[in-house]
C-alpha positions as CSV (number, residue, x, y, z in Angstrom):
1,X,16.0,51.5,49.0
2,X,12.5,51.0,47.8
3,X,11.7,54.4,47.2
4,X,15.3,54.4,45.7
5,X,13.6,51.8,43.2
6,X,10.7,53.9,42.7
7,X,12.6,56.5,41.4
8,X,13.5,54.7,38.5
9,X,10.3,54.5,36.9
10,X,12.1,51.9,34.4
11,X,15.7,51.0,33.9
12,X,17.4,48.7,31.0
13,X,19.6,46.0,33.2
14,X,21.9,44.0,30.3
15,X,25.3,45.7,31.4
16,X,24.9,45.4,35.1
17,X,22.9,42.8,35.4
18,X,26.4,40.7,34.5
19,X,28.6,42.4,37.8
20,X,25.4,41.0,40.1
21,X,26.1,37.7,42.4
22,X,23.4,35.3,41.0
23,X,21.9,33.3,43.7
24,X,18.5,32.8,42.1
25,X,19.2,29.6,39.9
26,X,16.7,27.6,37.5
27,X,16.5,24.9,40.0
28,X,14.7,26.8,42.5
29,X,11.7,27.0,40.1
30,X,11.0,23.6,41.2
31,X,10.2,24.1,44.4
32,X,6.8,25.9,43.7
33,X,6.5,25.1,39.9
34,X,3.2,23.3,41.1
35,X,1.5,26.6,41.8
36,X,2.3,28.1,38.4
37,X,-0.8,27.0,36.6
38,X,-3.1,27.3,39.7
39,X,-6.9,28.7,38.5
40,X,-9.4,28.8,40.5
41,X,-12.0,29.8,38.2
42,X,-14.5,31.6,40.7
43,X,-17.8,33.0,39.3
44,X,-18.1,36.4,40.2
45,X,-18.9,39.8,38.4
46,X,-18.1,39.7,34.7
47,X,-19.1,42.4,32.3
48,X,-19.6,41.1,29.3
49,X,-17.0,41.6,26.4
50,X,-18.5,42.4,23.1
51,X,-16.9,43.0,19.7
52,X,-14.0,45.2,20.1
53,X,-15.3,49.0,19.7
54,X,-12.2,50.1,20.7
55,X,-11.1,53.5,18.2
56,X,-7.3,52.7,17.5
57,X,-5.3,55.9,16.5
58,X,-4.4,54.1,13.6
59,X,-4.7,51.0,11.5
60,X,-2.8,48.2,13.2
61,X,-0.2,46.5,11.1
62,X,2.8,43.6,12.0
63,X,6.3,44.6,11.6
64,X,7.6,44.3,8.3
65,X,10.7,43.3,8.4
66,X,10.1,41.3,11.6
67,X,12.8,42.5,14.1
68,X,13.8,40.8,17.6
69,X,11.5,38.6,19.6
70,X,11.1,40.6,23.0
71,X,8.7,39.5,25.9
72,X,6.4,41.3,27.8
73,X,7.2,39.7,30.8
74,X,5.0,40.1,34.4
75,X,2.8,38.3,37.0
76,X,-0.9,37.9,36.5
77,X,-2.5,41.6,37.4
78,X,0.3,43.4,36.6
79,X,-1.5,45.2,33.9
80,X,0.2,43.1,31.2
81,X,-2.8,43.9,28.8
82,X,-3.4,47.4,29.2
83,X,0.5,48.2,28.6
84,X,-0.1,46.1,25.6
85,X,-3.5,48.5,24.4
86,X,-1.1,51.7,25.0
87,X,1.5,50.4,23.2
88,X,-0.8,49.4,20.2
89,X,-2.0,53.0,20.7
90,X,1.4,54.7,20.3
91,X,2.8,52.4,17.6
92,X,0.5,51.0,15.0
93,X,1.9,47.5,15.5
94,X,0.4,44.7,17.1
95,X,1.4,42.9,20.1
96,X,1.5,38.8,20.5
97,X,0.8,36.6,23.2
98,X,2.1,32.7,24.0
99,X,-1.6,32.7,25.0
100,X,-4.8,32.7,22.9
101,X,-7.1,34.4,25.2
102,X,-10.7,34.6,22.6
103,X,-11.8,37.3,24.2
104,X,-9.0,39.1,23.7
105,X,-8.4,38.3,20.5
106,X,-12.3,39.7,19.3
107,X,-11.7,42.6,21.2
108,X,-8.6,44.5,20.2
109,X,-5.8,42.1,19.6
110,X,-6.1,40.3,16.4
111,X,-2.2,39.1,16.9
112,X,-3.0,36.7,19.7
113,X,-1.3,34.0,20.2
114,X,1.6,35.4,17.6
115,X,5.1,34.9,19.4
116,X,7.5,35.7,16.8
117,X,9.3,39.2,15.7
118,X,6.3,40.2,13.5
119,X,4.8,41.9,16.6
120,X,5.9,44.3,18.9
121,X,6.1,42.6,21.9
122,X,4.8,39.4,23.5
123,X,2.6,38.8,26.4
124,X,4.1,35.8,28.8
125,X,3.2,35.0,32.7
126,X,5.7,32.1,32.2
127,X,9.3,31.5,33.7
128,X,11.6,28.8,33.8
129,X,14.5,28.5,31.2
130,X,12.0,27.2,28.6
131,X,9.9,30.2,28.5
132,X,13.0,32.5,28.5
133,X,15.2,30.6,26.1
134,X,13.1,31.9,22.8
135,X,13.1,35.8,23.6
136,X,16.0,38.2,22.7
137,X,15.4,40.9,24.7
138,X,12.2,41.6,27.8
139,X,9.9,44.2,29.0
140,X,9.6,42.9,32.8
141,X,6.4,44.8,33.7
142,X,6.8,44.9,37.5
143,X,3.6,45.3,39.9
144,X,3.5,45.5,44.2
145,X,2.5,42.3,44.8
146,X,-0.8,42.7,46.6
147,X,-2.6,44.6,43.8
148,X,-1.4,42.3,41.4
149,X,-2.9,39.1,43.7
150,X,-6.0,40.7,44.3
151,X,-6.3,42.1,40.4
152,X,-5.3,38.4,39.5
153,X,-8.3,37.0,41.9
154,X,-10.9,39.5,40.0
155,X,-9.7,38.3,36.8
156,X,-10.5,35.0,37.8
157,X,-13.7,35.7,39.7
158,X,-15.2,38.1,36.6
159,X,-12.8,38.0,34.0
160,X,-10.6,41.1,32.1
161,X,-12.2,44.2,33.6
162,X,-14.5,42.6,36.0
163,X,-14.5,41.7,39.6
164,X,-14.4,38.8,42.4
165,X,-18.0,38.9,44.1
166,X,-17.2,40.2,48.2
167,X,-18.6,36.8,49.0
168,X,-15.7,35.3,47.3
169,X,-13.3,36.3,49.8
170,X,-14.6,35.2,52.8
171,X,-15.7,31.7,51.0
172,X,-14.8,28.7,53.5
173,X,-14.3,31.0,56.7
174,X,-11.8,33.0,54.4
175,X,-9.7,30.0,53.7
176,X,-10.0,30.3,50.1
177,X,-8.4,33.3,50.1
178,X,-6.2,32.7,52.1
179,X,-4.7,29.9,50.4
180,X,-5.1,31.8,47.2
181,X,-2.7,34.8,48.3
182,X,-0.6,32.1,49.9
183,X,0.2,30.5,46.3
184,X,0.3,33.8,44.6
185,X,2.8,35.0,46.7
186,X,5.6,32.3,46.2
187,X,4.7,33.1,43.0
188,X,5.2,36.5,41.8
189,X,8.5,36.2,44.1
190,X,9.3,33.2,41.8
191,X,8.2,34.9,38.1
192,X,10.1,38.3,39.1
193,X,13.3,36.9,40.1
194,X,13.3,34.2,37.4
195,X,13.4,36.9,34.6
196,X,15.6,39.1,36.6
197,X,18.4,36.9,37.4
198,X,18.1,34.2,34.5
199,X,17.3,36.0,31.6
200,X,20.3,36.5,29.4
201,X,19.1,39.4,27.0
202,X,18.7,43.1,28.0
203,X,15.9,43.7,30.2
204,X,14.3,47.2,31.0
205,X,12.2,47.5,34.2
206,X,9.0,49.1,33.8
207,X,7.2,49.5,37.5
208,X,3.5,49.4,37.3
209,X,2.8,51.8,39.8
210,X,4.6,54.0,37.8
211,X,3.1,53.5,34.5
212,X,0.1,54.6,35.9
213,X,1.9,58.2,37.3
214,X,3.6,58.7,34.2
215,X,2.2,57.5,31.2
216,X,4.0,59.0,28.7
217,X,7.6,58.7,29.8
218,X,6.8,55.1,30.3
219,X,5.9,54.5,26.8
220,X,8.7,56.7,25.2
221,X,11.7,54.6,27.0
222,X,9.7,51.4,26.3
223,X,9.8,52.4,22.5
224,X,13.4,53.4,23.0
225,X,14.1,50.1,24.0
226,X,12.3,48.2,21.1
227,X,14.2,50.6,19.4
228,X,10.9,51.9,17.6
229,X,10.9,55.5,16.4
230,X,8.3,58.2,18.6
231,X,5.7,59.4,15.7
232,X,4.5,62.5,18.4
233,X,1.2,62.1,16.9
234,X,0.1,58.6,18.0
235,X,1.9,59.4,21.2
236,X,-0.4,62.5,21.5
237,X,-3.6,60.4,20.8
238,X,-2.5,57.3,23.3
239,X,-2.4,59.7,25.9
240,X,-5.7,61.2,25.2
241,X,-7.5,57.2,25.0
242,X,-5.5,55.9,27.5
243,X,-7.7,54.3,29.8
244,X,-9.1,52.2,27.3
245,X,-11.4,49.2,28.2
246,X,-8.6,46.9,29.7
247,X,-7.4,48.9,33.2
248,X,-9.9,47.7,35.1
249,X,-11.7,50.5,37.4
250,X,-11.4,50.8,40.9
251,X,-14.2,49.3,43.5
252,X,-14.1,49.8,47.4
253,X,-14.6,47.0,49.4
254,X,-16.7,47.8,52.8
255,X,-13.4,45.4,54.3
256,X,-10.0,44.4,53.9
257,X,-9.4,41.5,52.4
258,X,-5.4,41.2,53.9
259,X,-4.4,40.6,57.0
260,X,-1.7,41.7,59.1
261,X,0.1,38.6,58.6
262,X,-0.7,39.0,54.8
263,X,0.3,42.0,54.5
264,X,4.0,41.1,56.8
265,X,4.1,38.6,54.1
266,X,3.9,40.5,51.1
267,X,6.1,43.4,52.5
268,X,8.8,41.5,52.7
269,X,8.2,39.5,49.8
270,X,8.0,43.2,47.6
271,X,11.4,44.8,49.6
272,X,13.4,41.1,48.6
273,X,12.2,41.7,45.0
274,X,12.3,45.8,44.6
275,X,15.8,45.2,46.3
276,X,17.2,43.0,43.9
277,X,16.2,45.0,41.4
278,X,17.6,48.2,42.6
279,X,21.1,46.3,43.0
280,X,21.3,45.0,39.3
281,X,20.1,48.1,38.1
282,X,22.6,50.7,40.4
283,X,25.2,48.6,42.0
284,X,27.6,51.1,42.6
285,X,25.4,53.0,45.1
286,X,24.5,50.1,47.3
């Protein structure tokens, strides 16, 4: 079933979602609510961001009229920001945040920290009914969890597009990172399902890993579902900047930072998660 859930590179759940047994309930947030706003803050390799240089296809504006509040939903790493560039790219209309990162608003997103229907969509690493409750509709931006830990522990080692130090990983015997992908874990386990099965609104899927294979059909059913009309053109010149400053480039490290037993855990952790969302989204071919 997960390459079943590959296959949909991103699917719209509000019909289906309603014929699904919910067993994920808001209660269960408490359990590991105390890891939510974890930071470790590690120094590590951070390239410095400067003034944003960043050649838009064209001049960003709000939505005028403001339409729906929708969320751009994911766990830390899950390339929340860059989806947020290309979709700037492709639309002309900013994108909010529920956070006021000041880096990120000097350097390509003036509508930080705007969470209302004047922007396209809105950034949020949050769950729990509170963080759902003011959104109409959500992008859940969905990432295998071990890419997303490990991009999460370079952004907080060296910051948006910059990179934990090796050193860091093997800090106290390794225990630090250990305990790090511990956390994160329970975590993106608890963000993913929290949206999935609570969320009220209509939800489309978009699966990271996919974004990445298929830019372009990714954006198009994105702005089908924000219900914002494909001007080819800036579609045509997202493609061609889409790497942008914000995906962070690959490095190699000379080890690997999982374990076996890591890497049991996250397996099972991914197949619990990529299940549940092939079952809401196709039920009748379980």
């Amino acid at each position: 079933y997960i390459a079943g859930v590959l296959i949909l590179s991103a699917v719209s759940l509000h019909e289906s979602r309603n014929a699904a047994t919910k067993t994920y309930s808001d209660s269960s947030q408490q359990q590991i609510s105390k890891f939510k706003g974890f930071e470790y803050g590690l120094p590590g390799f951070r390239p410095p961001l400067r003034r944003s240089k960043i050649n838009w296809c064209s001049e960003l504006r709000y939505l005028d009229p403001p339409g729906e509040l929708v969320a751009l939903a994911s766990f830390p790493g899950s390339g929340n920001t860059w989806l947020r560039y290309l979709l700037q790219q492709a639309t002309g209309i900013y994108t909010g945040s529920v956070y006021k990162d000041y880096g990120l608003l000097k350097n390509g997103f003036p509508a930080e920290n705007v969470c209302n229907g004047s922007v396209l969509a809105v950034k949020t690493h949050e769950w729990g009914s509170k963080a759902r409750s003011k959104f109409s509709k959500t992008i859940l931006l969905v990432r295998a969890p071990g890419p997303a830990i490990q991009a999460e522990f370079n952004r907080q080692s060296g910051g948006h597009i910059g990179f934990a130090s090796p050193d860091r990983y093997k800090k106290t015997k390794g225990r630090y990172w250990q305990q790090f992908v511990a956390d994160k874990i329970r975590g993106w386990q608890q963000m993913n399902l929290d949206w999935l099965y609570n969320f009220t609104g209509p939800t489309h899927v978009v699966f990271y890993e996919q974004l990445v294979g298929n830019v372009e059909h990714t954006l198009r059913t994105v702005m089908r579902f924000v219900e914002v009309p494909v001007d080819e053109e800036l579609l045509r010149c997202a493609l061609e900047r889409r790497e942008g400053i914000y995906r962070r480039k690959k490095r190699v490290l000379n080890f690997d930072p999982f374990s076996a037993r890591m890497k049991a855990e996250l397996e099972a952790v991914q197949e619990r998660v990529f299940a549940a969302i092939y079952n809401i989204a196709a039920p009748a071919t379980r």
